[in-house]
N, C-alpha and C positions, 0 to 999 in steps of 0.2 A: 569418470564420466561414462566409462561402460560404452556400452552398443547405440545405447542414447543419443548420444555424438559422436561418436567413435568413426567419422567419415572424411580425416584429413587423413594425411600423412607427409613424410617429410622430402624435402627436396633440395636441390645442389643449385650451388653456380656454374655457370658454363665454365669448362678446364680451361685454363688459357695455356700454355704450354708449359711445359712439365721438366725440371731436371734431378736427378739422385745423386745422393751422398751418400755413403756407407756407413754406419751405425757400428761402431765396437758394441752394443749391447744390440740383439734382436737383430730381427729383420732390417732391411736398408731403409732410412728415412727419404722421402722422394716430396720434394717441396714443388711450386708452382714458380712461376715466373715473377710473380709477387710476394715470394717468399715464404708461404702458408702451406702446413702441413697438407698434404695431398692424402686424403684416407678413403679407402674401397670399404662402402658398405654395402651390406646388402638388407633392403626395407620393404615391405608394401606398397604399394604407391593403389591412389583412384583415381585416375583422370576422368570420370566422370560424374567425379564430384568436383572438376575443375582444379584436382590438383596437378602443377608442374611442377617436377622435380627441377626445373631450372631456374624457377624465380620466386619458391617459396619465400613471404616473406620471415619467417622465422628463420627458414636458413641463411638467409643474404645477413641477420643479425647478429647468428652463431659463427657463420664463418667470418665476419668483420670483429666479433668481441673478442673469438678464442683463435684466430687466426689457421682456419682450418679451411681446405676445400675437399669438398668426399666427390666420390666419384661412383656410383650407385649401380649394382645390381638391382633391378623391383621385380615385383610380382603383382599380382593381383589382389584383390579383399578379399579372392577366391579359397578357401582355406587349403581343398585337395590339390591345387593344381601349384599354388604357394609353398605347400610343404613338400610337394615333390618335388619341385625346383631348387629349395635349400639342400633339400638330400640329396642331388643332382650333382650340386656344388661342393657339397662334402666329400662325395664318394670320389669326383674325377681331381680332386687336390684343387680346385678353380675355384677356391672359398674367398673372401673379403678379409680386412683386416677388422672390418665390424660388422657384428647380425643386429640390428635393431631394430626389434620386431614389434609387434600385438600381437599378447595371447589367446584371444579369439581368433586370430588367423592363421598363424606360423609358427606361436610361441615354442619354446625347445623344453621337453618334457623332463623331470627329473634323472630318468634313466638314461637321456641322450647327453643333458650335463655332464653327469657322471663319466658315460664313458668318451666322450669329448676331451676330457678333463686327463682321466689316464692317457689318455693316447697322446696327451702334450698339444692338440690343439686350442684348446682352451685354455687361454691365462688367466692366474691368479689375480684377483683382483684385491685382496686385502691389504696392502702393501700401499698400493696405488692410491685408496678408499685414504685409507690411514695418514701418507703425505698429502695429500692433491683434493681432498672431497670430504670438509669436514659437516657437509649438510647430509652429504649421504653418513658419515659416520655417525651425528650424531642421530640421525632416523636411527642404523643399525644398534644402537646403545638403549633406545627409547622404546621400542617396540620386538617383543622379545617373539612372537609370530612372526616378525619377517626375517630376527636373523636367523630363526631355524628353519623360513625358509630359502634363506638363503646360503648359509655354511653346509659344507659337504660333511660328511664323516671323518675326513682327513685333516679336518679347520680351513680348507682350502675355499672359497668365493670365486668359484669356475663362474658364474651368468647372475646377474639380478634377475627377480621378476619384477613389474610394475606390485606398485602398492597402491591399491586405487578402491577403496573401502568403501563398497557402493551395495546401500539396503536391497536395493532393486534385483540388482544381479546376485544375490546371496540366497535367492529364491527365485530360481531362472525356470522352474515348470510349470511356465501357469499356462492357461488357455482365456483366450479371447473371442466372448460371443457376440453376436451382431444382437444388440438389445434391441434395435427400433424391429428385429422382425420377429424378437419374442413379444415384443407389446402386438403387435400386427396381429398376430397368430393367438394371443391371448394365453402366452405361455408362462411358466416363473421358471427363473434360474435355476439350471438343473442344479439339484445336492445330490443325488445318487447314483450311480454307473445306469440305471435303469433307468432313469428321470432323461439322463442326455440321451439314451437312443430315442425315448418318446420326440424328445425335442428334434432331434439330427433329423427324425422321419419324418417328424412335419416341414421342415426345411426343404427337405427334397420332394414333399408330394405335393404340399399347399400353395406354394407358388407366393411365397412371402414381397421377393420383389415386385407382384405386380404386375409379369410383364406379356401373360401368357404362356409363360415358352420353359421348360422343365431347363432351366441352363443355370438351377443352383446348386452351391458345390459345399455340402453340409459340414466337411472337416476337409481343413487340408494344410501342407506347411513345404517346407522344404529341406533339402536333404542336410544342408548349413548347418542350418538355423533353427532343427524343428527340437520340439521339446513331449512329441505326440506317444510315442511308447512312454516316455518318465511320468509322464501327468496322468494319464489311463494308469498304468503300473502301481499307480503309488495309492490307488481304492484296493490295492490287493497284497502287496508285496515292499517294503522300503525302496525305494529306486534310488541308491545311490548317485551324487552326481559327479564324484569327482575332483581330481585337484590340476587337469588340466582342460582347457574349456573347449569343447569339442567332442571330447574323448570322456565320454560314461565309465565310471569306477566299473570295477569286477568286484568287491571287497566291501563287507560291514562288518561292525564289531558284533558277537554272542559273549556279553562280559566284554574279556579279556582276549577271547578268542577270536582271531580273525578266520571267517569265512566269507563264502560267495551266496547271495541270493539266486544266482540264476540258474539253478538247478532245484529250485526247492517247491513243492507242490504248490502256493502262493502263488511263482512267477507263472507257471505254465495256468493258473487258473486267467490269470491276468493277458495273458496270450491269445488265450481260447477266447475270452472278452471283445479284445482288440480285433481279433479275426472273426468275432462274426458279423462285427458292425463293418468290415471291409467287406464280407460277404455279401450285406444288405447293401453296400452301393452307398454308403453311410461316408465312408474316409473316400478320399479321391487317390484313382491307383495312383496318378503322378505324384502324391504326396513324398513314396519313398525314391522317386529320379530324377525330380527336376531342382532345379538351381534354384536361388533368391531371385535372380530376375525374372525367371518366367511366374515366379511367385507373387512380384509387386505385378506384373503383367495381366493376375487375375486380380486383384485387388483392386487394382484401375481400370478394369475394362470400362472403356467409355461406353459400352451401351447399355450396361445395367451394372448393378450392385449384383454381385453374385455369392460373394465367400460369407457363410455362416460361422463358421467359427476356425480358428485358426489357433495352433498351438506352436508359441513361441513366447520369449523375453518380451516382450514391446509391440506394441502395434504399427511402427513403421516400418516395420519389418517388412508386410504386407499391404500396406497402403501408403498412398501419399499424405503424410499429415496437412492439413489445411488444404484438405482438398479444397476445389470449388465449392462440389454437391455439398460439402459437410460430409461427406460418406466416413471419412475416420472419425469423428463422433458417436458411428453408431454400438464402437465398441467399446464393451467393459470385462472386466476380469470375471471370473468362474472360480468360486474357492477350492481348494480341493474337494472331490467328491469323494462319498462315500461308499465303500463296496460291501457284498454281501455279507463280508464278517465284521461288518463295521469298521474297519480300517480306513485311514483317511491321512494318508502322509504328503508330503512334500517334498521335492527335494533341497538339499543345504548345503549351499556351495561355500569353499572357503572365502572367510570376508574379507576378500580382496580379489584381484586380478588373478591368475595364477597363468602357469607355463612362465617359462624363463626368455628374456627378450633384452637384456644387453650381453654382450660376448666378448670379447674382445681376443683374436687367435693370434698363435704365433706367426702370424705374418704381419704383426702391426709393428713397428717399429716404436721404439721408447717413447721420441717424440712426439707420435700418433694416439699412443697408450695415455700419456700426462693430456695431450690435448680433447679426447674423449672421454675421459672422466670428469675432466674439469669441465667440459660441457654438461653432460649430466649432473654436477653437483650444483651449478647453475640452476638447472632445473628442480630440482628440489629447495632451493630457495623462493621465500614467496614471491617475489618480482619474477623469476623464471618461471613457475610454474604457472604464473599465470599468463605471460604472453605465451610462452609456446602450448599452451593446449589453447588458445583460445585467439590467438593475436595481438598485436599491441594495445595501449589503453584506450579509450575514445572511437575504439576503429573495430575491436572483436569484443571488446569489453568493456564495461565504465562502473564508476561508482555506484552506489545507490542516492537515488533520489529520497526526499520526506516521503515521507507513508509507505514505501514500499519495505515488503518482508521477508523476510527466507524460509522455508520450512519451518523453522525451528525458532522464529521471532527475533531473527539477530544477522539483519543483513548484510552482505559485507559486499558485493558484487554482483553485475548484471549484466550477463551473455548477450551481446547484440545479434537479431537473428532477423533473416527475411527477406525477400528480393532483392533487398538492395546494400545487400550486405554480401562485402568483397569474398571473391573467391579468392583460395588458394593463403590464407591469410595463417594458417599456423600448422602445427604438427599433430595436434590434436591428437586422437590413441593412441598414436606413440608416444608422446609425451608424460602418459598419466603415472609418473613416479611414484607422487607423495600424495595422494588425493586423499585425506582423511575425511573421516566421515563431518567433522566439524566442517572441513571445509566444503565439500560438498553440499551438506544442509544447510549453508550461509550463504548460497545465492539467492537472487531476487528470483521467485518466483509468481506469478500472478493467478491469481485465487480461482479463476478458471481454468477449469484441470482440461476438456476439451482444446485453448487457445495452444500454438504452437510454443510460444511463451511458457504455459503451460503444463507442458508435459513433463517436467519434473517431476511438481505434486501431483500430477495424473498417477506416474508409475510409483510416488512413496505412498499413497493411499492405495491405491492396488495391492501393493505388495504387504499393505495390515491384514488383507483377508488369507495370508500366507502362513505367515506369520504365526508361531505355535507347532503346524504341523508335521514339523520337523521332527524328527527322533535321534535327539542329540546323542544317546547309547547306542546307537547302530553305526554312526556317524566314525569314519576312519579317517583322521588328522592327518592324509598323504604328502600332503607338502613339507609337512614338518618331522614325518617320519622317513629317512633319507637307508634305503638298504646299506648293504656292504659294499663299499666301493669294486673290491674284487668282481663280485655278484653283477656287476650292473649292465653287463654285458648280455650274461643268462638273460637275466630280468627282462629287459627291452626285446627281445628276441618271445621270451611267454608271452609277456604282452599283449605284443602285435598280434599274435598268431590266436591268441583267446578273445582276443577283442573283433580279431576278422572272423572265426569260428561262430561266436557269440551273436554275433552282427548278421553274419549269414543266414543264421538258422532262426533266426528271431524273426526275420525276414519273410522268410521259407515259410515260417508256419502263418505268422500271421496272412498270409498274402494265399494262401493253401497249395502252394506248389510242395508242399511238405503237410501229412496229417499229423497232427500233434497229438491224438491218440494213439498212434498206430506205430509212430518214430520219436515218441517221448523218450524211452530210455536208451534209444539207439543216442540220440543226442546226447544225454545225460553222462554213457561213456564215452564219445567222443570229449566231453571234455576231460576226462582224467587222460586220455590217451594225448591229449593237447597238450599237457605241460601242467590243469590246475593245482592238484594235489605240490607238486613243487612251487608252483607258481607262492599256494597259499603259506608254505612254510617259510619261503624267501622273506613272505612281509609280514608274518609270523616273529622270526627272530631279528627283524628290523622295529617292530612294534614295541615286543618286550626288551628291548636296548633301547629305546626313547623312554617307555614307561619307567624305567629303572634312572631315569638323567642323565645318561651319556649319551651322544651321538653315533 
């Protein structure tokens, strides 16, 4: 269900008082006054999407079916401030017996698995899978992308990710223009990197909204959620996206060979691009430091329509869908544009969820261990999967009625949504396990792509004009290519440190606190002095150990 709905999460019952036993296997098993596995997880939570982690009703169902009561670390939907809190919890030994996460928020990257994994705080999970979860086995049997993304090098199943095989999100760079002020203006959908500055410039000089008053804001996104360097990037350069969501790849294939784009005459053209429409007063400087709310906060200003074009996944990223005005109507997708050498990519995200989001560590006790998987295998059966991402039947969801259709002419169910529809009613992105694309494109949707209803087939026709521009040869299978378990320690450590290097200087030039004439090659060995040159061999000999069929 993606970012789409991705605005629950999960939540506890109030602890009633607490007593422990000792476990001959693992940590101590520590039960409730009602008898019910007591387990410390650590989630997301959004309370101001009116969720309570004390009376969700999904959890009041989990802890009565699998007789379990958690006891919750949360964090925010905030992604930076979420994952520092995890690694907060990691570093001072103050971790949970469960991470159950979203990977758009918090998710735990390949190389934190890994070394999670050695270090004996991550347990095995195959063992578990194997007695206690035969829905999660038989997914792992069935679908040969998830178990490679999910088995370490060792055969070891340190963390699930969600499997949640969503068209929309497999082509997460799009950009979204305000059409009713291209009609206004008398403009057409820009096709070329030159066509959208003609367009950005009339945005900010012509006064599309009407209002007198110069207060429009031609591009702009937030620091979350934004997708505005990959979508500009990609009329010049491949812009890889990555296999954990948040976090932009370093790495595409030449052949057989892995390399990096971001050093290559292409990227820096694409740079200079970018920087000079920030130059013109084109991009909004707060695009690269402000949050998603101060972001819906230009989208909804009440006193005018202001944002022209927005580069992100979805449009409610940025607006209130169903607004009053109609003002989220006014926007439609932008295909990829074309740049001076004719280049016109996209970027292609693994088809599915990725980042790894169930854990379970050596502080859970056995009993905690059987009672959390078998929750989750729950959830991968169709009755599960569908109350906890969506809430009970009748109340988050229901049948389909005569005549109505699903994407794909085969309706199977129908998301209840709207004022009057309960909060706090399910788990929702955490929950998205086993989302196949069958069952995704089997909901009711209603043939007006504008209606909130809707917005499914808003975002699967969007994402046709996507669609193609991918360069499936450039394209590096990172989820399913798993380094040296030794390695992984290095690895997360280059990483971090090329992707803050990367990030900075990307930054710097587009923004011109840095001249990318004049610091072009100052940058370019900065990064071999970073780690890349090792960086690239690490997933070099991880690459050709996959291509070859071993792990």
């Amino acid at each position: 269900m993606s970012r789409v709905v991705a605005l629950g999460a999960a939540g506890v019952l109030a602890l009633a008082a607490c007593s422990s036993d000792n476990s001959d296997k693992g940590a101590a098993n520590e039960t409730s006054a009602d008898g019910k596995v007591v387990i410390d997880a650590f989630a997301p939570a959004d309370p101001s999407n009116g969720t309570n982690l004390d009376t969700n009703a999904v959890t009041k169902l989990v802890s009565d079916k699998f007789k379990v009561q958690f006891r919750w670390q949360t964090t925010t939907f905030d992604a930076g401030p979420a994952k520092e809190k995890r690694q907060i919890a990691l570093a001072s030994g103050d971790y949970p017996d469960l991470f159950l996460l979203i990977p758009w928020v918090d998710g735990f990257t390949q190389a934190e698995v890994l070394k999670l994994g050695q270090q004996g705080v991550a347990q095995p999970l195959e063992d578990l899978i194997k007695d206690n979860a035969p829905n999660i086995q038989k997914a792992l049997d069935a679908n040969k992308t998830f178990k490679e993304m999910s088995t370490a090098p060792d055969g070891h199943i340190y963390a699930l990710p969600q499997w949640s095989d969503c068209f929309h999100c497999t082509y997460p760079d799009k950009l979204w223009i305000n059409s009713a002020w291209l009609k206004k203006l008398g403009l057409q959908v820009p096709k070329t990197t030159e066509d959208l500055r003609k367009v950005l410039t009339a945005f900010k000089t012509q006064d599309p909204n009407g209002n007198g008053k110069a207060d429009e804001i031609p591009m702009t996104t937030d620091v979350q959620d934004s997708s505005l360097i990959a979508y500009l990037m990609n009329a010049f350069a491949y812009n890889p996206v990555g296999a954990n969501n948040g976090v932009r790849s370093l790495i595409t294939l030449d052949g057989d060979k892995v390399v990096t784009p971001v050093a290559s005459d292409q990227w820096k053209a694409g740079l200079k691009y970018i920087n000079s429409l920030y130059k013109e007063g084109l991009i909004d400087q707060a695009a690269f430091t402000q949050n998603a709310a101060a972001l819906q906060a230009q989208g909804n200003n009440p006193k005018a329509v202001v944002l022209g074009s927005v580069p992100v996944l979805w449009p409610g990223i940025f607006v209130q869908l169903d607004s009053k005005d109609g003002r989220d109507k006014q926007y439609d997708a932008v295909p990829p544009l074309t740049g001076p050498e004719g280049k016109s990519y996209t970027g292609y995200n693994y088809p599915s969820s990725t980042g790894y989001t169930f854990m379970l560590t050596n502080k859970a006790s056995k009993e905690a261990q059987v009672a959390a998987i078998k929750m989750l295998d729950w959830i991968y059966s169709d009755e599960g999967r569908a109350i906890s991402l969506m809430g009970p039947e009748n109340v988050g969801w229901r049948k389909p009625k005569s005549g109505e259709i699903g994407l794909e002419g085969e309706p199977a169910w129908y998301r209840l949504s709207g004022d009057k529809q309960p909060k706090n009613l399910s788990w929702d992105a955490m929950a998205q396990y086993n989302i196949t694309l069958a069952f995704r494109n089997s909901q009711v949707v209603p043939k007006d792509i504008y209606s909130g209803d809707g917005l499914e087939r808003r975002l699967f026709e969007a994402t046709k004009l996507y669609e193609g521009h991918e360069d499936k040869a450039q394209w590096f299978p990172q989820t399913s290519v798993w380094p040296d378990p030794s390695l992984s320690g290095e690895l997360a450590t280059l990483q971090t440190n090329l992707n803050s290097y990367v990030n900075q200087n990307q930054l710097a030039f587009i923004t011109g606190s840095k001249n990318i004439d004049a610091e072009w090659d100052a940058y370019v060995k900065g990064l071999e002095s970073t780690g890349m040159k090792r960086y690239l061999e690490i997933q070099q000999q991880a690459y050709d150990k996959y291509k070859s069929g071993s792990k």
